[in-house]
N, CA, C and O atoms as CSV, one atom per row, in Angstrom:
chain,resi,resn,atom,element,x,y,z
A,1,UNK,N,N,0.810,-1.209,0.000
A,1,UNK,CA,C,0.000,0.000,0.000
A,1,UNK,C,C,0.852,1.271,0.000
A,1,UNK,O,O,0.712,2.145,-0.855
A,2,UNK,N,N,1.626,1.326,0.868
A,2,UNK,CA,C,2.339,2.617,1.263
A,2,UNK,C,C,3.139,2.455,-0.147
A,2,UNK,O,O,3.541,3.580,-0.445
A,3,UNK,N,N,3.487,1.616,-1.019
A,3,UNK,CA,C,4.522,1.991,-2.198
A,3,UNK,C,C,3.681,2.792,-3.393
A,3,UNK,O,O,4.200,3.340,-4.366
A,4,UNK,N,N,2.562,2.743,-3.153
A,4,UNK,CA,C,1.467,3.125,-4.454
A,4,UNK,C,C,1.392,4.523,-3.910
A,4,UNK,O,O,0.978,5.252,-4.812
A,5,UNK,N,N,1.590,5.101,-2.966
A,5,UNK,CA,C,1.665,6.373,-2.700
A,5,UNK,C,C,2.702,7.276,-3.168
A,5,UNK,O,O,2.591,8.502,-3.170
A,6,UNK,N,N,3.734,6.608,-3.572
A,6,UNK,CA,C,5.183,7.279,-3.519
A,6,UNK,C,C,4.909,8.214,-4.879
A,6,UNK,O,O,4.973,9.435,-4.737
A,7,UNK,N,N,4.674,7.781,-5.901
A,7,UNK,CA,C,4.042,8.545,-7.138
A,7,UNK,C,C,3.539,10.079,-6.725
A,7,UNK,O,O,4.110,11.161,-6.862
A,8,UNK,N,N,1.823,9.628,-5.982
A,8,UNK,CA,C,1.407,10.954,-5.938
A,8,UNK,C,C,1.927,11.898,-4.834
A,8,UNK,O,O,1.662,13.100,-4.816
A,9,UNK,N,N,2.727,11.236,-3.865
A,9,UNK,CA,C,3.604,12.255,-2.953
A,9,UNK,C,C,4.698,13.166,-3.730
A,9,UNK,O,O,5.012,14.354,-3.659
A,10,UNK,N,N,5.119,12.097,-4.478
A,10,UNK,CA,C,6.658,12.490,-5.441
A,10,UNK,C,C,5.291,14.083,-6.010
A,10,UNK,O,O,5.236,15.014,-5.207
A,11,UNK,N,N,4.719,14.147,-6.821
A,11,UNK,CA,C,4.347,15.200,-7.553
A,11,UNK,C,C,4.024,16.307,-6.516
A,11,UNK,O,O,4.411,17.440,-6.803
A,12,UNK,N,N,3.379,16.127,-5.377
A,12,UNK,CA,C,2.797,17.199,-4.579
A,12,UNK,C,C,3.893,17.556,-3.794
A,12,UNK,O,O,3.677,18.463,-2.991
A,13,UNK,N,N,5.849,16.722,-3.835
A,13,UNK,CA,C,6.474,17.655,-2.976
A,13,UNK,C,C,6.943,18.670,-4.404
A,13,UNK,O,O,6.952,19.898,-4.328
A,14,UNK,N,N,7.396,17.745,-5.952
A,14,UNK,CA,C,7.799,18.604,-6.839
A,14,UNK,C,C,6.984,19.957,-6.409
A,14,UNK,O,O,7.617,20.944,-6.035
A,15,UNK,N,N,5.431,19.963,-6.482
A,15,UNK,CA,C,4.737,21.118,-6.602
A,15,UNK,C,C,4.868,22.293,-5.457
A,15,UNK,O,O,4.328,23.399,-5.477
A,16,UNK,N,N,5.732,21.745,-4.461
A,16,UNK,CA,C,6.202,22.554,-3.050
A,16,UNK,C,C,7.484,22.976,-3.224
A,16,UNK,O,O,7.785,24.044,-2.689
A,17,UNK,N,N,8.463,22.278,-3.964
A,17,UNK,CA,C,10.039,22.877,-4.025
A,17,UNK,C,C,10.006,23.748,-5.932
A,17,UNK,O,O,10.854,24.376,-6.566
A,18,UNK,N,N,8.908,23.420,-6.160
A,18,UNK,CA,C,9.376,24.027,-7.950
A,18,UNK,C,C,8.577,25.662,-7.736
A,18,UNK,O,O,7.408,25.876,-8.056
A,19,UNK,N,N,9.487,26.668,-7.147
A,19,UNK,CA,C,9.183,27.768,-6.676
A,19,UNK,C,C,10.295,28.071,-6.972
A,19,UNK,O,O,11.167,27.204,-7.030
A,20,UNK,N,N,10.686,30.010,-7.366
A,20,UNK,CA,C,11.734,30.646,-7.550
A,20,UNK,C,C,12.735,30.711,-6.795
A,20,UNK,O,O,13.908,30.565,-7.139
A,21,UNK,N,N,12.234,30.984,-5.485
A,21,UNK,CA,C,13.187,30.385,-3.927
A,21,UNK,C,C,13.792,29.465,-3.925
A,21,UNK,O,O,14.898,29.665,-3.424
A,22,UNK,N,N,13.599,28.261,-4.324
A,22,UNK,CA,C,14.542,27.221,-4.144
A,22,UNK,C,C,15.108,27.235,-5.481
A,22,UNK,O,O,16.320,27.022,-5.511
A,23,UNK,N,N,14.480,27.451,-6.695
A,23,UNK,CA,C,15.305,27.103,-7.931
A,23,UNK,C,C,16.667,28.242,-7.936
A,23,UNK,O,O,17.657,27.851,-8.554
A,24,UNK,N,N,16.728,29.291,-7.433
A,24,UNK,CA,C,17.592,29.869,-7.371
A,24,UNK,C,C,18.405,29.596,-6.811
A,24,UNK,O,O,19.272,30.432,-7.064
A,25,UNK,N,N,18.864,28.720,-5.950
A,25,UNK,CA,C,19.667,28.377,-5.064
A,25,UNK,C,C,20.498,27.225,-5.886
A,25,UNK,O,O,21.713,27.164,-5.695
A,26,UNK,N,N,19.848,26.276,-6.833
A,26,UNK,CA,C,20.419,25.526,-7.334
A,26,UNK,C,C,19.688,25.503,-8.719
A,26,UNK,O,O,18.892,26.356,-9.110
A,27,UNK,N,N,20.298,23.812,-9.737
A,27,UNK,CA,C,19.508,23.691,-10.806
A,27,UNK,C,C,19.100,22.664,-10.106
A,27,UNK,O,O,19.777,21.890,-9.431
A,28,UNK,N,N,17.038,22.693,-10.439
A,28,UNK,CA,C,16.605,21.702,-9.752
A,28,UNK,C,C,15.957,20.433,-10.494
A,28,UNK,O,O,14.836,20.507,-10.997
A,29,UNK,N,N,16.670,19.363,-10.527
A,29,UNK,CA,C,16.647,18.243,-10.851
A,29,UNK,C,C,15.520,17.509,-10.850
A,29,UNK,O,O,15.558,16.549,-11.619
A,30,UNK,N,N,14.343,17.677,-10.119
A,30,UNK,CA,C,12.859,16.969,-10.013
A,30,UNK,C,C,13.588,15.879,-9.004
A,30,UNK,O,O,14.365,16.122,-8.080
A,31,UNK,N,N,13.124,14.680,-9.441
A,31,UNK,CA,C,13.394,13.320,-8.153
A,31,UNK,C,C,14.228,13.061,-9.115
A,31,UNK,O,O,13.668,12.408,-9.996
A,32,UNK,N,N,15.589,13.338,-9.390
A,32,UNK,CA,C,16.556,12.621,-10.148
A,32,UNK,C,C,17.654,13.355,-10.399
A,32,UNK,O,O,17.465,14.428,-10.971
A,33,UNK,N,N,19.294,12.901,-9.982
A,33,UNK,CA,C,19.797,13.770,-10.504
A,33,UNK,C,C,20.687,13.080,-11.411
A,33,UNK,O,O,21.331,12.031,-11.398
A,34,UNK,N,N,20.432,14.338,-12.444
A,34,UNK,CA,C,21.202,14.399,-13.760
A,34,UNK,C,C,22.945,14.553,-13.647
A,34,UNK,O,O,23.528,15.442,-13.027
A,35,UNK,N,N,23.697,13.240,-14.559
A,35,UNK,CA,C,24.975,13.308,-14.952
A,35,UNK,C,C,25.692,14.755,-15.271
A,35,UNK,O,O,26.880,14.544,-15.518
A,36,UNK,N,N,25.398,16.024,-15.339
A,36,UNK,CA,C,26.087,16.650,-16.224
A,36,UNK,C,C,27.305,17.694,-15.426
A,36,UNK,O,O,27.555,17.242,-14.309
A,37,UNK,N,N,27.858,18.576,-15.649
A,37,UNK,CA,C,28.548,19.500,-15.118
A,37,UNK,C,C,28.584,20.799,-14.170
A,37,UNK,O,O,29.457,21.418,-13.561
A,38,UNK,N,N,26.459,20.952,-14.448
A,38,UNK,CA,C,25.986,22.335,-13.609
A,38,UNK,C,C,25.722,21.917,-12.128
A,38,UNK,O,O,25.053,20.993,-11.666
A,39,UNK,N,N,26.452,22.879,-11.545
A,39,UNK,CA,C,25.776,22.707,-9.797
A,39,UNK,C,C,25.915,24.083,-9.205
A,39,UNK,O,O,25.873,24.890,-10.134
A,40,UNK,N,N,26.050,24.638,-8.146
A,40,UNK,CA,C,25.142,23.217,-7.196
A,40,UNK,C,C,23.733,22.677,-7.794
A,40,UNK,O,O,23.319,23.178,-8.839
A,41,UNK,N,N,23.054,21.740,-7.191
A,41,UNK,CA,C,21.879,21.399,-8.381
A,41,UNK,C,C,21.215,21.079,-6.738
A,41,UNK,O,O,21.424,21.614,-5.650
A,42,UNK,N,N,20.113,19.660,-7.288
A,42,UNK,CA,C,19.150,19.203,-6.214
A,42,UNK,C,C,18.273,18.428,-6.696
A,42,UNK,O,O,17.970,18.645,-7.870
A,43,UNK,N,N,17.619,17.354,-6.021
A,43,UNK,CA,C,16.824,16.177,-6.205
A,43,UNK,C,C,16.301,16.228,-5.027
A,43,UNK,O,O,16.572,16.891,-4.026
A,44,UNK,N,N,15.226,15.158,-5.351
A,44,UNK,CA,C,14.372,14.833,-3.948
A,44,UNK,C,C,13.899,13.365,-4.097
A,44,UNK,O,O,13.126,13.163,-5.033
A,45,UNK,N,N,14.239,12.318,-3.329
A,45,UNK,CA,C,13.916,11.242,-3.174
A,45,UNK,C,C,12.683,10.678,-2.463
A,45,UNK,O,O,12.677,11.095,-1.305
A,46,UNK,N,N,11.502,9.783,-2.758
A,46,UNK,CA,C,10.705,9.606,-1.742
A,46,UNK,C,C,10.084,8.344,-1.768
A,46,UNK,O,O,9.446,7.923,-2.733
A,47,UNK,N,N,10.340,7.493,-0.285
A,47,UNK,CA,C,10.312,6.577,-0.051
A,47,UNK,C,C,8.459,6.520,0.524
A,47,UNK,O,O,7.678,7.471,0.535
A,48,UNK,N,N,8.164,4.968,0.980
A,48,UNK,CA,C,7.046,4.850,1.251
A,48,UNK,C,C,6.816,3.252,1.891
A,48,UNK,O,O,5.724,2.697,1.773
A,49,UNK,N,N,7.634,2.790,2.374
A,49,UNK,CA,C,7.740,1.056,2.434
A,49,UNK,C,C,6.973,1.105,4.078
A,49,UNK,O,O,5.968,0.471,4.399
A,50,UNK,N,N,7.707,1.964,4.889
A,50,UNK,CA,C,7.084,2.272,6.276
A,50,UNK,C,C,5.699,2.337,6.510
A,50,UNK,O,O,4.885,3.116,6.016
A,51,UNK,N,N,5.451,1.047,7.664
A,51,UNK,CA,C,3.802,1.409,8.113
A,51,UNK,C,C,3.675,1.472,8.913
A,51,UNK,O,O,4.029,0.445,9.492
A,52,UNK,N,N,3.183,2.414,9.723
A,52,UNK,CA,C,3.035,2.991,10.985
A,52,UNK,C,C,1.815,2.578,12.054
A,52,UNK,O,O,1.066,3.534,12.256
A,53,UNK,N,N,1.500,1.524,12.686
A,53,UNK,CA,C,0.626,1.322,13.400
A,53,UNK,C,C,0.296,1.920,15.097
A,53,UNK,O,O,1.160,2.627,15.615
A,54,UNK,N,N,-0.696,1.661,15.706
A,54,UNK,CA,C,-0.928,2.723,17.016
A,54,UNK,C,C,-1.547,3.477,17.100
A,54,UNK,O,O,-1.782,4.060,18.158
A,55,UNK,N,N,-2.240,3.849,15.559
A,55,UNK,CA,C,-2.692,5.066,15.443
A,55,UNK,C,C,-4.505,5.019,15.354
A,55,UNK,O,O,-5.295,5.900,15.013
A,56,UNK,N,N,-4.699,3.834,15.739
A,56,UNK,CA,C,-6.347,2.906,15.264
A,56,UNK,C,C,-5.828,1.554,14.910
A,56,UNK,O,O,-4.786,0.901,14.971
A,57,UNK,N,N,-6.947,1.463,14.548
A,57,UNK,CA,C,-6.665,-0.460,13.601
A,57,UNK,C,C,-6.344,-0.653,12.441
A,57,UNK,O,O,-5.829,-1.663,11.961
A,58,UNK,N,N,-6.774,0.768,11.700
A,58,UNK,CA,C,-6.076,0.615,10.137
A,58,UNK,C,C,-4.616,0.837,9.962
A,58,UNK,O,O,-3.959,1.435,10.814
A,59,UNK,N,N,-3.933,0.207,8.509
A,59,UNK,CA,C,-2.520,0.939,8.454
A,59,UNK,C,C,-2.268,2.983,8.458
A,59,UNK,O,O,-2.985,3.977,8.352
A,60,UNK,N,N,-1.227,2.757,8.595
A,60,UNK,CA,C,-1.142,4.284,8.362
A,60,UNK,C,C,0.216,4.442,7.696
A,60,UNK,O,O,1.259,4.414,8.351
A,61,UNK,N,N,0.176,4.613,6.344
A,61,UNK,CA,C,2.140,4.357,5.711
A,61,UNK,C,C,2.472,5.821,6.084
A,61,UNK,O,O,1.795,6.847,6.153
A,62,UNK,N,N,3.771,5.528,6.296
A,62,UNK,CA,C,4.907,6.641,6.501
A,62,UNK,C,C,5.246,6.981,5.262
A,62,UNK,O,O,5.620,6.084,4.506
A,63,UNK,N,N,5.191,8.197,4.848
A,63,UNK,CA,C,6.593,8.394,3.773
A,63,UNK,C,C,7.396,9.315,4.080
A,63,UNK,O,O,7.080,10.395,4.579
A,64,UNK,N,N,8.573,8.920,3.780
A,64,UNK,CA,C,10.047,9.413,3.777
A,64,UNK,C,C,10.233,10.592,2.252
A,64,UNK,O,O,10.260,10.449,1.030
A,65,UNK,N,N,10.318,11.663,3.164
A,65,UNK,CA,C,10.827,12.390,1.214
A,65,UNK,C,C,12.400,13.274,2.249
A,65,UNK,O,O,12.632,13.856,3.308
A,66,UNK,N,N,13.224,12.695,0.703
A,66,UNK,CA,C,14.646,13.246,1.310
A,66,UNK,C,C,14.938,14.650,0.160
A,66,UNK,O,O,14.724,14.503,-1.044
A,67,UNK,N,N,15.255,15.484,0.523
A,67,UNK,CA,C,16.067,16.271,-0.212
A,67,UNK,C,C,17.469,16.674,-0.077
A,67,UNK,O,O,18.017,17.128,0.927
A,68,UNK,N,N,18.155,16.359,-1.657
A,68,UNK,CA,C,19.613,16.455,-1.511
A,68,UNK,C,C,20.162,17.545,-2.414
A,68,UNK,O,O,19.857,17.572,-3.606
A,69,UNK,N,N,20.977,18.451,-1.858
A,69,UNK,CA,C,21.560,19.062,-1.971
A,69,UNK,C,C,23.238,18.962,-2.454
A,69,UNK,O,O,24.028,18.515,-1.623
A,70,UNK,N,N,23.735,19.375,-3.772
A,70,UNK,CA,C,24.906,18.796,-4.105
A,70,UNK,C,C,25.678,19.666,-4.895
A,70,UNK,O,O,25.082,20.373,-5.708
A,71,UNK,N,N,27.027,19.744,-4.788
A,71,UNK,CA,C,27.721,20.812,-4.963
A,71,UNK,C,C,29.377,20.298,-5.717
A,71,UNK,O,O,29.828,19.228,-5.309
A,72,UNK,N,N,29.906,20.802,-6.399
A,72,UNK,CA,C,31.409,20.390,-6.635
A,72,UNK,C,C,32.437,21.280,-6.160
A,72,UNK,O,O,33.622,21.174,-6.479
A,73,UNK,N,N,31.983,22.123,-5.421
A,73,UNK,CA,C,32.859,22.696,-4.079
A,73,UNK,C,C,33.173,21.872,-3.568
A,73,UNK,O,O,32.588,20.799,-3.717
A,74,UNK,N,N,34.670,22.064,-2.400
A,74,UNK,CA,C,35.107,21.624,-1.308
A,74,UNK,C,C,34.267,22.067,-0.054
A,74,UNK,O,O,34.610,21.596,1.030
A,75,UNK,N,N,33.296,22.851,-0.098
A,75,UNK,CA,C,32.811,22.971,1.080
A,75,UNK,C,C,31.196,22.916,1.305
A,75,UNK,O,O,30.608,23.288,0.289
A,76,UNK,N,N,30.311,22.540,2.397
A,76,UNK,CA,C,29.209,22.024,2.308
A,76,UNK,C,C,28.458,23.141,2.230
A,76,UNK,O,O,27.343,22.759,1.875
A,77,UNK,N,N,28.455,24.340,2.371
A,77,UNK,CA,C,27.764,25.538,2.839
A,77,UNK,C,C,26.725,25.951,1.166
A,77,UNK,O,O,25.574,26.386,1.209
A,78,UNK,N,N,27.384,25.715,0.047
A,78,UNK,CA,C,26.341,25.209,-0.919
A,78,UNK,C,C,25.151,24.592,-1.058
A,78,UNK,O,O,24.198,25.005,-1.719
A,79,UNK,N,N,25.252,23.085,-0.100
A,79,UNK,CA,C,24.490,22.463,-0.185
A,79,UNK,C,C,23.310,22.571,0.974
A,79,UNK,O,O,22.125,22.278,0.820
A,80,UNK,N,N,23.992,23.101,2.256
A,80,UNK,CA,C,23.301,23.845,3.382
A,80,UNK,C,C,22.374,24.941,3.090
A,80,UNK,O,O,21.277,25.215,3.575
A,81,UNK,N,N,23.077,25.498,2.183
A,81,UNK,CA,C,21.905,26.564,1.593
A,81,UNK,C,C,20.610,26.214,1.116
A,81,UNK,O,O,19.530,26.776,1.299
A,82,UNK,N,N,20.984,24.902,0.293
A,82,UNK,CA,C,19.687,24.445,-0.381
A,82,UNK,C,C,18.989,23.657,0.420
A,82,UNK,O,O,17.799,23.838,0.160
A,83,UNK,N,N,19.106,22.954,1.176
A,83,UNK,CA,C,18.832,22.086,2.570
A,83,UNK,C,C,17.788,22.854,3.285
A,83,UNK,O,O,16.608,22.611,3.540
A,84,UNK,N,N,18.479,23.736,3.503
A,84,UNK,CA,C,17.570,25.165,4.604
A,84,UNK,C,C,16.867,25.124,4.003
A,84,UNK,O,O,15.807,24.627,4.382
A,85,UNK,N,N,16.983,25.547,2.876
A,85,UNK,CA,C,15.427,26.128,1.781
A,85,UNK,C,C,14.528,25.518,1.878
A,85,UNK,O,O,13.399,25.952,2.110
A,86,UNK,N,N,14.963,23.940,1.659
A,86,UNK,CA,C,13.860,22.932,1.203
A,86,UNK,C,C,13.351,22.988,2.983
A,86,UNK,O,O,12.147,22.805,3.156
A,87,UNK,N,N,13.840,23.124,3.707
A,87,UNK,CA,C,13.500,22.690,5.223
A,87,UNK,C,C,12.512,23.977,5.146
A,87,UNK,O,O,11.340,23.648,5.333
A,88,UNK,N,N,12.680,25.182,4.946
A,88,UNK,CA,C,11.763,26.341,5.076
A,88,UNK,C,C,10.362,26.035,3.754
A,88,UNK,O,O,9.377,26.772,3.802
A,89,UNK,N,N,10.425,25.133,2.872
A,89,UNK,CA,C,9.485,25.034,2.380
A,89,UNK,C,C,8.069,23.765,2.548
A,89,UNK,O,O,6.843,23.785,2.433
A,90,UNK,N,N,9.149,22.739,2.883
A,90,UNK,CA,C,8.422,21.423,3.154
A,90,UNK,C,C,8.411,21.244,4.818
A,90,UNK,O,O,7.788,20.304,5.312
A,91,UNK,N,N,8.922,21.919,5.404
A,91,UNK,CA,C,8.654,21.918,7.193
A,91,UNK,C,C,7.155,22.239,7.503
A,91,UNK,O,O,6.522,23.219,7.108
A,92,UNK,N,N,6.730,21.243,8.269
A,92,UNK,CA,C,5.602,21.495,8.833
A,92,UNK,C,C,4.323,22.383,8.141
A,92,UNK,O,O,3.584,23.252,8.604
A,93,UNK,N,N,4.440,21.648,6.624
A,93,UNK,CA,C,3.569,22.308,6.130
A,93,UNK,C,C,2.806,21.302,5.679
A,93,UNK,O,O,3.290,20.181,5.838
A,94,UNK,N,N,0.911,21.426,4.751
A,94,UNK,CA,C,0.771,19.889,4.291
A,94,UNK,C,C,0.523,20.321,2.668
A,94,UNK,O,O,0.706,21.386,2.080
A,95,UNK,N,N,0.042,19.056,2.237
A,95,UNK,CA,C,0.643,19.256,0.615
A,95,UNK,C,C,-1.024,19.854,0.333
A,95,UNK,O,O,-2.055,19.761,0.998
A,96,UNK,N,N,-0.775,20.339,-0.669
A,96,UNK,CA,C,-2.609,20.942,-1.229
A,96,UNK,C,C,-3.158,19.586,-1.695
A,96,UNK,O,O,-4.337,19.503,-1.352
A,97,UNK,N,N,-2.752,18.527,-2.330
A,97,UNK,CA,C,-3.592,17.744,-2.388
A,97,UNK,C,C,-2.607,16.504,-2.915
A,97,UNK,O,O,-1.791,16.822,-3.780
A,98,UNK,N,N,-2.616,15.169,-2.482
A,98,UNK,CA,C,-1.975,14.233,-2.521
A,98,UNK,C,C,-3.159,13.061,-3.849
A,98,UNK,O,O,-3.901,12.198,-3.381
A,99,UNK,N,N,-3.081,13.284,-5.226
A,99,UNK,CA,C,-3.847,12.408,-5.650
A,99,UNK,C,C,-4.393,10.724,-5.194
A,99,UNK,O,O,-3.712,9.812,-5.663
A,100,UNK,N,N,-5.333,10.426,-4.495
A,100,UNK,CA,C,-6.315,9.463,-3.979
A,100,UNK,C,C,-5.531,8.709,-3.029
A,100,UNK,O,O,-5.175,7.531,-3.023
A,101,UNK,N,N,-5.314,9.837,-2.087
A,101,UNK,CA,C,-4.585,9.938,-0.760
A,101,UNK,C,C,-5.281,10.962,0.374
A,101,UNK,O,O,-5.987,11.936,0.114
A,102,UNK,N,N,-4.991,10.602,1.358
A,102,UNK,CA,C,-5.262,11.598,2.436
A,102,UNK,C,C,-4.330,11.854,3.428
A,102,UNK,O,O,-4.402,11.083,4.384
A,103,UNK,N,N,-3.444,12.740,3.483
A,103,UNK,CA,C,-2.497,13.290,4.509
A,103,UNK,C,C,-2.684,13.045,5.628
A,103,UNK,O,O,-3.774,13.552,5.893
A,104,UNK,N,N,-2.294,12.571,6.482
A,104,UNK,CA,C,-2.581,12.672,8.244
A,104,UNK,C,C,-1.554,13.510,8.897
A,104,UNK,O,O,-0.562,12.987,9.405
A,105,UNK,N,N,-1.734,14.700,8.906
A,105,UNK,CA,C,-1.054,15.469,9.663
A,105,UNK,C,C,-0.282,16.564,8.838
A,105,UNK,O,O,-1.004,17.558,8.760
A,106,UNK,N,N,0.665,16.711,8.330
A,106,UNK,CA,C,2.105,17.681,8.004
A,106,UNK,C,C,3.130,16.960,7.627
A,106,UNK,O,O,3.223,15.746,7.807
A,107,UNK,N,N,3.841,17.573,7.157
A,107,UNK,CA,C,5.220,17.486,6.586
A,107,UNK,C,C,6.163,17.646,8.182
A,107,UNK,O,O,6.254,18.574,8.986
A,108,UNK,N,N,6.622,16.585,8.145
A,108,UNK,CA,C,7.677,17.085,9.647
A,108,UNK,C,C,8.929,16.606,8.646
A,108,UNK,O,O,8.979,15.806,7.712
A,109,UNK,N,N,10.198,17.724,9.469
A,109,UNK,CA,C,11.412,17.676,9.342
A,109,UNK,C,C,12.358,17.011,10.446
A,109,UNK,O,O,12.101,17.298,11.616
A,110,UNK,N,N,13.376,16.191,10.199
A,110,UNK,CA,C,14.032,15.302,10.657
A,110,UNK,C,C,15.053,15.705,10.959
A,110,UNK,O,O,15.234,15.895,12.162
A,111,UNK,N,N,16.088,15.989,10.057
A,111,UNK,CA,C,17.342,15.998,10.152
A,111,UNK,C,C,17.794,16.299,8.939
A,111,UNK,O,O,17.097,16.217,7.928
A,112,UNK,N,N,19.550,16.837,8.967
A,112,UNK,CA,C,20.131,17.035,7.758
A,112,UNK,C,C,21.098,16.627,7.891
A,112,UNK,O,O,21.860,17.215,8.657
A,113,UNK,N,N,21.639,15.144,7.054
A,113,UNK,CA,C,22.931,14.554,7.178
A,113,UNK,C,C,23.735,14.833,5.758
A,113,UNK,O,O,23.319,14.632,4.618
A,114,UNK,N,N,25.386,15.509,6.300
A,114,UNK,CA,C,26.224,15.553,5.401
A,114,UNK,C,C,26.713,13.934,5.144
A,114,UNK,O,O,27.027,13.014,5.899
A,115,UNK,N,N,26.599,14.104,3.578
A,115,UNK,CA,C,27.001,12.754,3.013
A,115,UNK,C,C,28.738,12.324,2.745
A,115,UNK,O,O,29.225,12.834,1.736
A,116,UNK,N,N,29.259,11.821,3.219
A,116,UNK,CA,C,30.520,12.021,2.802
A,116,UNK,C,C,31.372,11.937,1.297
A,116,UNK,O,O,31.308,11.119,0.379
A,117,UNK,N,N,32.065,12.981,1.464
A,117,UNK,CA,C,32.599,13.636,-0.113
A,117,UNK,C,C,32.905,12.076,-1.190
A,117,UNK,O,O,33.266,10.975,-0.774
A,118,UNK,N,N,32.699,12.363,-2.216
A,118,UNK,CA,C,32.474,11.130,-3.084
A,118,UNK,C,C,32.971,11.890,-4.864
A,118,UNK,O,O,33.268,13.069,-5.059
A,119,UNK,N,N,32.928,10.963,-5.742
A,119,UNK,CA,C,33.457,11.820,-6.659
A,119,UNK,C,C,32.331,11.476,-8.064
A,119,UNK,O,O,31.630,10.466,-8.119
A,120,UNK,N,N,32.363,12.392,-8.958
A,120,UNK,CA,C,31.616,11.924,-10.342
A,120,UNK,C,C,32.101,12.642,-11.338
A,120,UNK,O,O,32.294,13.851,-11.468
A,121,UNK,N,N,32.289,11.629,-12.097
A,121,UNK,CA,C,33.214,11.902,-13.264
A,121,UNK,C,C,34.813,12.495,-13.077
A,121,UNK,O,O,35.418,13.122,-13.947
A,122,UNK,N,N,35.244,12.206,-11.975
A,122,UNK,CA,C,36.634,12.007,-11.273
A,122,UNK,C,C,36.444,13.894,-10.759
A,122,UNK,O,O,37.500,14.519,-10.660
A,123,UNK,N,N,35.268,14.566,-10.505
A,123,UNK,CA,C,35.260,15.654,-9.475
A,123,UNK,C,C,34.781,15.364,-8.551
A,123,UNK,O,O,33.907,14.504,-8.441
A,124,UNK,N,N,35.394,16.218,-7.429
A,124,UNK,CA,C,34.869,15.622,-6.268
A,124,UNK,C,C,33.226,16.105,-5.817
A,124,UNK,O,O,32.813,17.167,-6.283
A,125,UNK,N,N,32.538,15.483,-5.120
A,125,UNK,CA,C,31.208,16.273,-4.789
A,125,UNK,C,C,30.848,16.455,-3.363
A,125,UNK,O,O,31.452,15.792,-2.520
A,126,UNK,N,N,30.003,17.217,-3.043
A,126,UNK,CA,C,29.524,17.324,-1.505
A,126,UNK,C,C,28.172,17.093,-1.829
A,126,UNK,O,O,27.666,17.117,-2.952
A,127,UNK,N,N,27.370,16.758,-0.218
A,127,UNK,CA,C,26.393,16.704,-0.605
A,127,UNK,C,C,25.146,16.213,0.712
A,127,UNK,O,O,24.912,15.189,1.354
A,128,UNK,N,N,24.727,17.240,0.650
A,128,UNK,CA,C,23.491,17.462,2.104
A,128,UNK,C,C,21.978,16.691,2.051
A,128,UNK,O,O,21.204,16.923,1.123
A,129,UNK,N,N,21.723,15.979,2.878
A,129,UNK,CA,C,20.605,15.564,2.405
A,129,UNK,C,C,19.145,16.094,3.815
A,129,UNK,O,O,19.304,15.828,5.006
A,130,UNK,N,N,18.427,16.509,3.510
A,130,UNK,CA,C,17.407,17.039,4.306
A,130,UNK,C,C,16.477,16.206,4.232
A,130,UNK,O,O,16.043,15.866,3.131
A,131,UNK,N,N,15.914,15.637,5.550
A,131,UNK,CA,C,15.256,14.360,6.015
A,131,UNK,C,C,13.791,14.669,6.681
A,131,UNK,O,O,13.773,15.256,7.763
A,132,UNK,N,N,12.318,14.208,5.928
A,132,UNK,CA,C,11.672,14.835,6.465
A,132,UNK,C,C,10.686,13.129,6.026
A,132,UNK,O,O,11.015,12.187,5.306
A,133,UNK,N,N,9.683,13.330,6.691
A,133,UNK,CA,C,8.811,12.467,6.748
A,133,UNK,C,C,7.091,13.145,7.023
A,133,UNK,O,O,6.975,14.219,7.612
A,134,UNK,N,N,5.927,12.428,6.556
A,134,UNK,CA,C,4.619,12.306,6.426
A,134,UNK,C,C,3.759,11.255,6.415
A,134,UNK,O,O,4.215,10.509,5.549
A,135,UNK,N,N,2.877,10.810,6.826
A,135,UNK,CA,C,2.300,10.240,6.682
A,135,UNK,C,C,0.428,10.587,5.498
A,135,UNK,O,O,-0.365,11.525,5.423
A,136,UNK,N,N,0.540,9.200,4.833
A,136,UNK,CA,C,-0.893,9.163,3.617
A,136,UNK,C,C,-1.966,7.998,4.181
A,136,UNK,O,O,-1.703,7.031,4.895
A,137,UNK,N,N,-3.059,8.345,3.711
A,137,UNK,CA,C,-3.450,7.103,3.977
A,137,UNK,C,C,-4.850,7.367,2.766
A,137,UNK,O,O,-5.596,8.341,2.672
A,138,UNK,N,N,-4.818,6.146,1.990
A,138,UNK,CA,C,-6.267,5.940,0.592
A,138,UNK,C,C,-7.140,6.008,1.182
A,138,UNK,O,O,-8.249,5.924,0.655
């Protein structure tokens, strides 16, 4: 259940980060990031396998939406920038409408873990990932 959600979450966070505010900060990638040379850039990943019980007798899936932040600087403050952003846009807010879903609650924010430096296409990269979670339920 919770994996059939990941679709219409994926579109309603695009429709929360595809704003001038965050695109300025980077080039923004949708849920995928692209091979090429421009950065800093940004993606957003979103999971949905988590089911959350306690809450009644029905399921209640968790989803996980990560946003990453990525840079070919030596230093993370690139990717912190974009991190913040996404944290000031998807924090504790809820989505306008999750197609044949129902939100339970908000967008909560988690955490922001630096990823350790790694390389592509033999440059090196940085790269922040902002950790937030929601719960859907059909």
């Amino acid at each position: 259940m919770a994996v059939a959600s990941v679709q219409p979450v994926s579109v309603a966070v695009h429709a929360l980060l595809d704003v001038t505010a965050f695109n300025a900060l980077s080039t923004y990638d949708g849920p995928a990031l692209k091979q090429d040379d421009i950065y800093p850039r940004s993606y957003y990943t979103v999971r949905g396998e988590d089911e959350d019980r306690g809450f009644g007798t029905g399921t209640l899936p968790r989803v996980e939406i990560w946003v990453h932040g990525v840079t070919n600087k030596r230093s993370y403050a690139e990717c912190h920038a974009i991190v913040s952003k996404a944290k000031e846009l998807l924090g504790d807010v809820s989505f306008a409408s999750v197609t044949g879903f129902t939100q339970a609650g908000q967008i909560f924010f988690e955490r922001i873990v630096d990823v350790s430096p790694y390389e592509i296409n033999g440059k090196p990269i940085r790269e922040s990932v902002a950790q937030f979670y929601t719960w859907v339920e059909a």
